[in-house]
C-alpha angles and dihedrals in degrees: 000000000000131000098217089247108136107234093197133307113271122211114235102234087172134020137192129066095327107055126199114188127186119229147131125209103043087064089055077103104006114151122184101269093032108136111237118188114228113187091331092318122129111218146163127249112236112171120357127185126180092288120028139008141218134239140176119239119204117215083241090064102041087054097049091046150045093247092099090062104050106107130212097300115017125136125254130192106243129199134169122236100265114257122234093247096038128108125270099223095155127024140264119321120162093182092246114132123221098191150312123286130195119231100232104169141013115184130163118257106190106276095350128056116225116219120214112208132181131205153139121316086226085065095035092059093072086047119098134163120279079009111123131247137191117231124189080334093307107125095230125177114232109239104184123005128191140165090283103036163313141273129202124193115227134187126231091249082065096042094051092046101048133035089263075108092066103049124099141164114316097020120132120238125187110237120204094179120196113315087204092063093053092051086050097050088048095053100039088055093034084101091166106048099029133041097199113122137139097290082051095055101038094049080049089058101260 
């Protein structure tokens, strides 16, 4: 499990199906099976040296994310699996993508600059405002959603530490919206092994 809080940005030093990223402290404790979230992406660490490690990518995976188009050095958001002891400064994210978003507006918002994405309706329907949203791994809080889309407000900390910098209109970003929100909808439509719908919830309170 992940908390969404960027660790640092790794360099691709090789790309494919076999991925070797360049970093630095994510490897401080690394140990060969570790999970390592790259852009959002969980993945297991392979091979590691002092300055860089080495995971396997699925096609799967390469077709669901925007993994496949990252070139030789290109920056990727980088965040260790959550220890037990550490501090939960996001929110859940399992690394587990939900789908791809395009990048359609990036305007200044004072101090902050607010990102426009688009994506699926099948991805927008477990977004909600002031819910939170992972973006290319960045535990990011939704602040407008529509039919189309969805826009989150980042300051510039955020944007320095992570490759929110990089992006413009047009670019690709991987979503992992709330897991909460998926459990919810399975168990609202399971009719037949669960008989919890909205008169349930609202005579519990809800």
């Amino acid at each position: 499990m992940f908390t969404g809080i960027i660790e640092e940005t790794g360099t691709v030093l090789c790309g494919g199906e076999r991925f070797k990223i360049g970093a630095k402290r994510v490897l401080e404790d690394v140990r060969i099976g570790d999970s390592i979230s790259v852009n959002g992406v969980c993945l297991t660490v392979t091979e590691f040296t002092a300055d860089s490690f080495t995971v396997d990518i699925m096609p799967e995976t390469l077709r669901c994310t925007n993994l496949g188009g990252i070139k030789k050095g290109g920056r990727v958001n980088l965040e260790r699996a959550m220890p037990a002891n550490g501090r939960f400064g996001g929110h859940i994210v399992s690394g587990h993508i939900d789908g791809v978003g395009v990048i359609s507006d990036v305007k200044n918002d004072g101090n902050a600059v607010i990102y426009t994405i688009s994506a699926d309706k099948s991805i927008l329907r477990h977004v909600i405002y002031k819910g939170s949203a992972a973006v290319d791994g960045i535990s990011l809080t939704v602040c407008a959603v529509d039919d189309t889309g969805f826009s989150v407000s980042v300051i510039p900390h955020t944007r320095a530490e992570t490759t929110l910098a990089d992006k413009k209109c047009g670019d690709t970003v991987n979503i992992e919206t709330d897991i909460i929100a998926g459990y919810v909808e399975k168990l609202l439509k399971s009719e037949n092994e669960s008989k919890i719908d909205m008169d349930f919830l609202r005579r519990c309170g809800f």
